[in-house]
MIMARPA-86533 format. One record per residue (C-alpha): residue in one letter; x, y, z; residue number from 1. Coordinates in steps of 0.25 Angstrom, whole numbers, plus 5000, padded with zeros to 4 digits. Example, Ala and Ser with C-alpha at 12.3 -4.5 7.8 and 13.67 -1.06 7.14 Angstrom:
2
R rest    X    Y    Z  nr
R    A 5049 4982 5031   1
R    S 5055 4996 5029   2
END
This chain:
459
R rest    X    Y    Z  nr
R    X 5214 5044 5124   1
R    X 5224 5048 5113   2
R    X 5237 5054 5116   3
R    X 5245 5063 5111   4
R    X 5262 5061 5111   5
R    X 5271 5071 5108   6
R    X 5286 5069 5110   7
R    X 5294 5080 5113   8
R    X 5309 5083 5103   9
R    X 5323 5084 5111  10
R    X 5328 5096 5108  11
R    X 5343 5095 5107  12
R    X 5351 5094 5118  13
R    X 5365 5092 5112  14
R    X 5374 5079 5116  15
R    X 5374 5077 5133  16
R    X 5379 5065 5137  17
R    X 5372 5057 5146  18
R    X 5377 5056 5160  19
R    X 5371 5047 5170  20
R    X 5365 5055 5182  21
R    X 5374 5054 5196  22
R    X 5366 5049 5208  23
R    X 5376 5056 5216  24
R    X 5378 5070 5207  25
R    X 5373 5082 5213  26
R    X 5359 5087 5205  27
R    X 5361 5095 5193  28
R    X 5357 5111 5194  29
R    X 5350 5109 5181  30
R    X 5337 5104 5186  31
R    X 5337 5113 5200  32
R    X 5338 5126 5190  33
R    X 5326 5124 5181  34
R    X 5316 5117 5190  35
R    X 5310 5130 5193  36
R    X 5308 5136 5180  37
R    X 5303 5121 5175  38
R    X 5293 5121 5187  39
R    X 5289 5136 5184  40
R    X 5286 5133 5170  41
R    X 5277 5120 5173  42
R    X 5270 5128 5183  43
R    X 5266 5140 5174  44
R    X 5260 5128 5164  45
R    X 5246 5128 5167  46
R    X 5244 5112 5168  47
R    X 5231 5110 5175  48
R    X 5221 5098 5179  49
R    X 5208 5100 5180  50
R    X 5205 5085 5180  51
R    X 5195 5079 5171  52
R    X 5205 5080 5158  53
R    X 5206 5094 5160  54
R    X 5219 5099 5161  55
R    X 5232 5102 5152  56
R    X 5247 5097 5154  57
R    X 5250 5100 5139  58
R    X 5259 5114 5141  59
R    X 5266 5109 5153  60
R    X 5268 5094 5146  61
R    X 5275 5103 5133  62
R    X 5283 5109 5143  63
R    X 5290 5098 5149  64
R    X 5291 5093 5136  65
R    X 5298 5103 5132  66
R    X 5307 5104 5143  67
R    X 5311 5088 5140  68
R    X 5312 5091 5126  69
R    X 5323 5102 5130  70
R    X 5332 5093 5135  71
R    X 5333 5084 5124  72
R    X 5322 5072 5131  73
R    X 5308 5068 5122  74
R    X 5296 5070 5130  75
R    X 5282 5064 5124  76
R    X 5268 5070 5127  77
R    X 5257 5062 5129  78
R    X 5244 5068 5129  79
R    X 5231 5060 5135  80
R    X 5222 5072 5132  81
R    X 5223 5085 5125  82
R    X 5232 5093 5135  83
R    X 5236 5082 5143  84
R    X 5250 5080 5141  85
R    X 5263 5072 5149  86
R    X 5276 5072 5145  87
R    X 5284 5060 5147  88
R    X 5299 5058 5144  89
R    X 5311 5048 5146  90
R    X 5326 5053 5151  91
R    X 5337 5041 5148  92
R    X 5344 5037 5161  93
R    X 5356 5030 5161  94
R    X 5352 5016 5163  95
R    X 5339 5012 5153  96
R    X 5338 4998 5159  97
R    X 5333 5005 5173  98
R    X 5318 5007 5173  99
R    X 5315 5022 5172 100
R    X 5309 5033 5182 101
R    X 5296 5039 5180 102
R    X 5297 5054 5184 103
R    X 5283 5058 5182 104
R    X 5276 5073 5185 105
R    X 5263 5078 5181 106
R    X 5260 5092 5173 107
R    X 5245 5095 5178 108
R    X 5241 5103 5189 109
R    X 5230 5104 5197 110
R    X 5221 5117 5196 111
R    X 5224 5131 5203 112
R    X 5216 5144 5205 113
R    X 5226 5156 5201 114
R    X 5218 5163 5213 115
R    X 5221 5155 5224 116
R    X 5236 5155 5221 117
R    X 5248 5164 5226 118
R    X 5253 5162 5212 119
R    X 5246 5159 5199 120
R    X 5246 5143 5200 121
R    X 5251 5144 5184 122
R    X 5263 5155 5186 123
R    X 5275 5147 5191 124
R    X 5279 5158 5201 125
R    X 5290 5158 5209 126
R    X 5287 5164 5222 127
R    X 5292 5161 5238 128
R    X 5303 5151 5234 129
R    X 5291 5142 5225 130
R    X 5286 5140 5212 131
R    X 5270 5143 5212 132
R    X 5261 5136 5205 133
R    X 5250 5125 5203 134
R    X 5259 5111 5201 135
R    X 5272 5118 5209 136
R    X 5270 5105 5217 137
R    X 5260 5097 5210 138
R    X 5269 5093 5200 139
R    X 5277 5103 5192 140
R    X 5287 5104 5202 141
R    X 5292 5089 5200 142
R    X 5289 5092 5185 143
R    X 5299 5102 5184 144
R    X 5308 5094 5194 145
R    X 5308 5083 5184 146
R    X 5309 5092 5172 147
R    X 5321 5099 5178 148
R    X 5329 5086 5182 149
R    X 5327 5079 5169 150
R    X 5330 5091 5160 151
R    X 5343 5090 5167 152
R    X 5346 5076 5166 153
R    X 5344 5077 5151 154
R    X 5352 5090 5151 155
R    X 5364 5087 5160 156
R    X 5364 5071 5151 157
R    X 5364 5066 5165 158
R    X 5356 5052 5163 159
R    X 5348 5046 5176 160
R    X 5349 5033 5180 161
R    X 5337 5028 5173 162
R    X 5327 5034 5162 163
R    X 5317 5044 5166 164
R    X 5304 5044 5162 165
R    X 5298 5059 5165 166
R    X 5282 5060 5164 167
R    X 5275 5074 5166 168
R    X 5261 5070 5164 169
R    X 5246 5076 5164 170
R    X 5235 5073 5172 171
R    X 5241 5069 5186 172
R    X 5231 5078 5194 173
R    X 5218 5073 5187 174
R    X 5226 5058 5192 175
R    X 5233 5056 5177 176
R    X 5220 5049 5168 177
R    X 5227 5059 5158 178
R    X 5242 5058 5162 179
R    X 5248 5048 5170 180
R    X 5237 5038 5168 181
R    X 5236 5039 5154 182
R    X 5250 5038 5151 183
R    X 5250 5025 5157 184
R    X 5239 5021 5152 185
R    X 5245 5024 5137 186
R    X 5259 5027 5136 187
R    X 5263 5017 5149 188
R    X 5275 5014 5140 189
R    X 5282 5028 5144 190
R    X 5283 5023 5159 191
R    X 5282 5008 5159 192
R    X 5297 5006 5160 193
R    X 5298 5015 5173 194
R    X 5297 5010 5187 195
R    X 5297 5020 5194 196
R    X 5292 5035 5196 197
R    X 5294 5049 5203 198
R    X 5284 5059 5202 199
R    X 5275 5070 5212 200
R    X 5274 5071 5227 201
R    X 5284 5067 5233 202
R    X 5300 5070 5238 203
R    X 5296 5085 5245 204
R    X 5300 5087 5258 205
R    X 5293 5087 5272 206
R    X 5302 5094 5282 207
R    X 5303 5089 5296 208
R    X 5315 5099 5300 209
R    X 5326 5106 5295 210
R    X 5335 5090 5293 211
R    X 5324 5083 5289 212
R    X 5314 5082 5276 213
R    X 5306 5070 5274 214
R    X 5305 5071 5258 215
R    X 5292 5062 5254 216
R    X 5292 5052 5243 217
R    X 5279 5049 5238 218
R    X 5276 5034 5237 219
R    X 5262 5033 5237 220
R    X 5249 5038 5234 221
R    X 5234 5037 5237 222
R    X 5225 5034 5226 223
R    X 5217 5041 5219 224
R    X 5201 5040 5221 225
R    X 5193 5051 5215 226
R    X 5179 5048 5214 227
R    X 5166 5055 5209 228
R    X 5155 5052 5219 229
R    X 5139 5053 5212 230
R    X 5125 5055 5222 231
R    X 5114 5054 5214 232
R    X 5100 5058 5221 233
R    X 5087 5064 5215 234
R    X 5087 5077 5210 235
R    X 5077 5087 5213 236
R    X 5072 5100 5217 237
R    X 5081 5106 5230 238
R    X 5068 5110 5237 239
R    X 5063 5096 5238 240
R    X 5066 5084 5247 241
R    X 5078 5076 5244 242
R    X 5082 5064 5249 243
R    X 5089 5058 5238 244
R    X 5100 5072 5235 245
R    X 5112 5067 5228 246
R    X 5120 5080 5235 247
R    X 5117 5074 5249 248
R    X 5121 5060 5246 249
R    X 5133 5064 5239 250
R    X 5137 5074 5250 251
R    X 5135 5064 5261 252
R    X 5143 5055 5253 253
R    X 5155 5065 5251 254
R    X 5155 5068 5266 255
R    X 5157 5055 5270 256
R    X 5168 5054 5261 257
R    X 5174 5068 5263 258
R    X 5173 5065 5279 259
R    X 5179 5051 5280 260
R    X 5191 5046 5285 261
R    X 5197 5036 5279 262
R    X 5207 5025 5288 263
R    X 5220 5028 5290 264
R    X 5229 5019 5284 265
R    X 5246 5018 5283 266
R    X 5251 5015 5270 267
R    X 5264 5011 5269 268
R    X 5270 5024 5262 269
R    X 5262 5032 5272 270
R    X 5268 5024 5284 271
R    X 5281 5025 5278 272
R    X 5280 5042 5278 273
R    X 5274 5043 5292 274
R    X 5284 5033 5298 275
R    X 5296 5043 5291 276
R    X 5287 5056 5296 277
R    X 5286 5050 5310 278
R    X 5301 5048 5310 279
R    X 5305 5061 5303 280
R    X 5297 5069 5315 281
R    X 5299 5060 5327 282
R    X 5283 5057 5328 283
R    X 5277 5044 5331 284
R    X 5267 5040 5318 285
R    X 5255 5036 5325 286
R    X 5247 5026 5315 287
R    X 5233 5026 5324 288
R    X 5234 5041 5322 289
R    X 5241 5046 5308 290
R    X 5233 5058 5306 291
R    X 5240 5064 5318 292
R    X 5254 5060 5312 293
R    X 5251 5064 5297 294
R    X 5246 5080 5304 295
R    X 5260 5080 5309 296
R    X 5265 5083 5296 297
R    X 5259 5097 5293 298
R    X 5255 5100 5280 299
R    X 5260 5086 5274 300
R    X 5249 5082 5284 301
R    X 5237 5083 5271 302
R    X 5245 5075 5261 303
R    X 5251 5064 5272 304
R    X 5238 5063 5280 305
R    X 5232 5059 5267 306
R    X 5239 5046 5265 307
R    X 5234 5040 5277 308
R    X 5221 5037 5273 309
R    X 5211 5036 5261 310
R    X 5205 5049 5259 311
R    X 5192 5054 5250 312
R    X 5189 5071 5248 313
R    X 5177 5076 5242 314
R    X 5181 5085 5233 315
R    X 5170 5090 5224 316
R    X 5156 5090 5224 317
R    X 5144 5092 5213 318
R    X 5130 5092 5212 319
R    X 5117 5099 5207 320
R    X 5116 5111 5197 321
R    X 5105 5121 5206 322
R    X 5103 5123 5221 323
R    X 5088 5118 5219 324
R    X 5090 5106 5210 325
R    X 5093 5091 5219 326
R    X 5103 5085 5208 327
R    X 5103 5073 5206 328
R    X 5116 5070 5206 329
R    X 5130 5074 5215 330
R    X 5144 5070 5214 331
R    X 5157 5072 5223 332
R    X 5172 5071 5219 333
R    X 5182 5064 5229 334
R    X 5194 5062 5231 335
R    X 5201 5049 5236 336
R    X 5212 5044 5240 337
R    X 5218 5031 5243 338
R    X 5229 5024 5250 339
R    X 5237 5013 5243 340
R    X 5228 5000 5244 341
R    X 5217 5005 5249 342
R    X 5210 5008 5237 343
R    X 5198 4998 5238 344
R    X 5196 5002 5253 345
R    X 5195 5018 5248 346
R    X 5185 5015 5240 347
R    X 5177 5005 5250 348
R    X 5178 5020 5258 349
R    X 5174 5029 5248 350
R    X 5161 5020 5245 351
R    X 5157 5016 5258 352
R    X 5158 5030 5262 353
R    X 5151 5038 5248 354
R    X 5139 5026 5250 355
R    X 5132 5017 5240 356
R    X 5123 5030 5233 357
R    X 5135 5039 5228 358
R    X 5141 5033 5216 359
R    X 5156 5034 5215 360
R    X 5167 5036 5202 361
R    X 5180 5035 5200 362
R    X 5187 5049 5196 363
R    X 5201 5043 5197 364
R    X 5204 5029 5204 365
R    X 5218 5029 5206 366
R    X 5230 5019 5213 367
R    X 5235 5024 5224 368
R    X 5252 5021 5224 369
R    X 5262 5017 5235 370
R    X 5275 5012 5231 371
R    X 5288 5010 5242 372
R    X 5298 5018 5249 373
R    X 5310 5012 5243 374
R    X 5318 5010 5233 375
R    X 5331 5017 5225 376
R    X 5319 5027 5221 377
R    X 5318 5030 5236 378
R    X 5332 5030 5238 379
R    X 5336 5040 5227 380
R    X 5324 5048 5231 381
R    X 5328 5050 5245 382
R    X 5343 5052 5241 383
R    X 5341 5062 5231 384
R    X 5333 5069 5243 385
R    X 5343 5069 5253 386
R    X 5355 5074 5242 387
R    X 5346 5086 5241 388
R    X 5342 5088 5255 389
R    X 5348 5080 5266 390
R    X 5337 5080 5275 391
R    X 5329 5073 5267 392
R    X 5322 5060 5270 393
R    X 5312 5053 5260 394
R    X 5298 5046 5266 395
R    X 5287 5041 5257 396
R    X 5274 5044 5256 397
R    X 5261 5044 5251 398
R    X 5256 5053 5243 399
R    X 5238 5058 5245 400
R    X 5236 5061 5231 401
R    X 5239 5056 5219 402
R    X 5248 5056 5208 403
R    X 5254 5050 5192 404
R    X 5259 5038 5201 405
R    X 5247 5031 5200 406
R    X 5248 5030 5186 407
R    X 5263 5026 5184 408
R    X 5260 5015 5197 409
R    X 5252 5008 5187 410
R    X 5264 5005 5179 411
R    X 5272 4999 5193 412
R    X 5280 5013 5193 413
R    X 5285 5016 5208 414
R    X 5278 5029 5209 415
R    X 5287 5040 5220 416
R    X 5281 5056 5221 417
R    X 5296 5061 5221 418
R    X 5296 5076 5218 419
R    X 5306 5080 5227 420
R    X 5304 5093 5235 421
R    X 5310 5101 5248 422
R    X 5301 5110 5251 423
R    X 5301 5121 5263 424
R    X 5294 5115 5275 425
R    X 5283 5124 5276 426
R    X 5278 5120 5262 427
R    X 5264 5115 5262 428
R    X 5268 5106 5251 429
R    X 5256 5095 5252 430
R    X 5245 5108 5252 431
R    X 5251 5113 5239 432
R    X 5247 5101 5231 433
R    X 5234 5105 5221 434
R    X 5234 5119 5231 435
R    X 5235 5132 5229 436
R    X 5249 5141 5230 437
R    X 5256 5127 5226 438
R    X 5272 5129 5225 439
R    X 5286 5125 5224 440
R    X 5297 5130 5231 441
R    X 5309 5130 5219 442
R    X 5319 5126 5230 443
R    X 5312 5113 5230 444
R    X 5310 5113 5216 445
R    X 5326 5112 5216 446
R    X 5329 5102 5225 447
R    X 5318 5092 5220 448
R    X 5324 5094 5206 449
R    X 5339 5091 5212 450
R    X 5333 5080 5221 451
R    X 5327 5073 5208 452
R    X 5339 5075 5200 453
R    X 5345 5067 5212 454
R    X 5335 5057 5211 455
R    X 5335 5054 5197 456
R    X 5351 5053 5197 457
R    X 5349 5041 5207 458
R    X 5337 5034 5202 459
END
């Protein structure tokens, strides 16, 4: 597929001398006082995925770009397709001998019904202390997070320790064939020097009391396994006998699938987050009965209790074109997901329960990623945390969806979901995610935007 490249001219900045960034200097108020605006203006972009190649980054990729321009940096477009844009861009740290951080985000949005919402999904109102608006959490949040701290940098000549390389990229929520993906697969040059990476889902906050927030750091994933199933029977007139109806046996099948229950199983990550949950609320993890545990923990429950386990949803059904015509052929969407290293056994599952007559295809086969707790990253994660709230404590875990990390694995990049948010405890944070009414508050717009200032003078 061709591609089209654009680079982006400075505009002049005038002479700023470079100062190396301060792991110990309090957060410039630069970032914290445009976040909002920034975040407003990617939110009023209409930037949705339908999937299948239909969607259009384009306007909110020029944006940024111009926003990067403004300071004097020289973001490059890449196009995959007609209308689907990411921006990518390289900020000079102090010390090019280091192997630079990938700060990656993506521009497209799921789809939202103006009805259903409060607020126009596409209005970037501000309303009860948040910013409304399809991609408020999901990611244009930690887009303008990053747009905001790095403007600054540029701004203030203060140089982080090593270089940057700042990715916005299409195509995320279809799983990246036209964005991440594609970038690696052509233009794997722009990141091959980096060896590790920062990005969504991950650094907001679950309050246990008034002292104490366990902030969580993504480290791992499932994969991705979306998959087309096909019955084929004979098709006929409805009034007659059928035995052979491809809408039964495809409906049997997708039962079976919908209704079962995959094995619980502890991955490391997982382990690791209920072991620190368990300590953080004085409650005992019982391994023999972990659904128990993982309700414990409210609305947190959907997201958590999916990491425990394999999981397959039925999610779309199709079949016949008139109530009195058999056809003779029906297919069903699925969603699956699976733990890290159990790829091979999910998909023994899936076949044993679908049955030998339904044929089965790939949609998007995807890894799923796990990388450890541990390391300077961690560390200056956790210690940027706690310089802006002091009851914070960092735990991994592992996310149930997916994300661009999948892709920028394939290169050996440690891949972290940090997009650091403190958000009100009554926040149904999890439930917004692809849902309707999603928001921000612009108080924890602020603070992630001071916490990654901290983060990338330390790292």
């Amino acid at each position: 597929m061709a591609s089209e490249s654009t680079t982006f001219s400075a505009a002049p900045t005038g002479s700023v001398p470079a100062a190396p960034a301060s792991a110990g200097a309090l957060p410039s108020t630069g970032a914290q006082d445009e976040v909002v605006e920034l975040c407003r203006d990617l939110l009023m972009i209409d930037s949705t995925n339908r999937g299948n190649g239909d969607g259009f980054e384009r306007a909110a990729a020029e944006y940024v770009a111009e926003k990067l321009a403004e300071v004097g940096l020289e973001p490059t477009l890449l196009e995959s397709a007609p209308g689907r844009t990411s921006v990518i861009t390289r900020v000079e740290g102090a010390d090019p001998s280091r192997p630079p951080l990938l700060i990656h985000g993506h521009l497209d949005v799921v789809a939202a019904d103006p009805a259903e919402w409060t607020h126009h999904p596409f209005g970037g109102e501000e309303a009860d202390g948040c910013l409304w608006g399809r991609g408020a959490i999901d990611m244009k949040d930690m887009d303008a997070m990053t747009l905001a701290v790095v403007r600054d940098l540029v701004r203030a000549g203060r140089r982080p320790p090593r270089d940057l390389v700042v990715a916005f990229l299409a195509d995320e929520e279809a799983g990246g064939p036209l964005g991440a993906r594609w970038l690696i697969d052509n233009h794997a040059d722009l990141f091959a020097d980096c060896t590790e990476a920062i990005s969504e889902v991950g650094g907001f906050s679950y309050t246990i009391n008034d002292d104490l927030r366990l902030y969580l750091i993504q480290t791992a994933e499932k994969g991705m396994a979306w998959m087309k199933l096909t019955a084929r029977g004979r098709a006929g007139h409805g009034s007659m006998l059928a035995s052979d109806n491809a809408v039964t046996a495809l409906a049997e099948a997708v039962t079976r699938v919908g209704r079962h229950r995959f094995p619980v199983v502890l991955t490391p990550t997982v382990h690791q987050f209920l072991d620190s949950v368990g300590d953080a609320l004085g409650i005992e993890i019982d391994t023999d009965d972990l659904e128990t545990t993982v309700a414990k923990l409210g609305a947190l429950s959907r997201m958590i209790g999916a990491t425990i386990s394999n999981t397959a949803n039925p999610t779309q059904l199709n079949a016949g074109h008139k109530v009195n015509v058999i056809p003779g052929e029906a297919t069903a969407g699925i969603d699956g997901r699976f733990l890290p290293g159990h790829e091979e056994e999910f998909i023994r599952q899936i076949d044993d329960l679908i049955g030998p007559d339904i044929r089965r295809a790939w949609v998007v086969l995807d890894r799923a990623v796990e990388t450890p707790f541990e390391g300077p990253m961690v560390d200056a994660m956790a210690a940027a945390l706690r310089a802006e709230d002091p009851g914070a404590r960092a735990v991994p875990y592992m996310l149930s969806g997916g994300t661009d990390a999948k892709s920028f694995s394939r290169l050996g990049i440690r891949c972290f979901g940090f997009s650091p948010l403190r958000l009100p405890p009554d926040l149904d944070f999890s439930g917004m995610f692809h849902g309707v009414d999603e928001r921000v508050p612009t108080e924890a717009l602020k603070f992630g935007t001071r916490v990654l200032d901290r983060f990338l003078a330390a790292s």
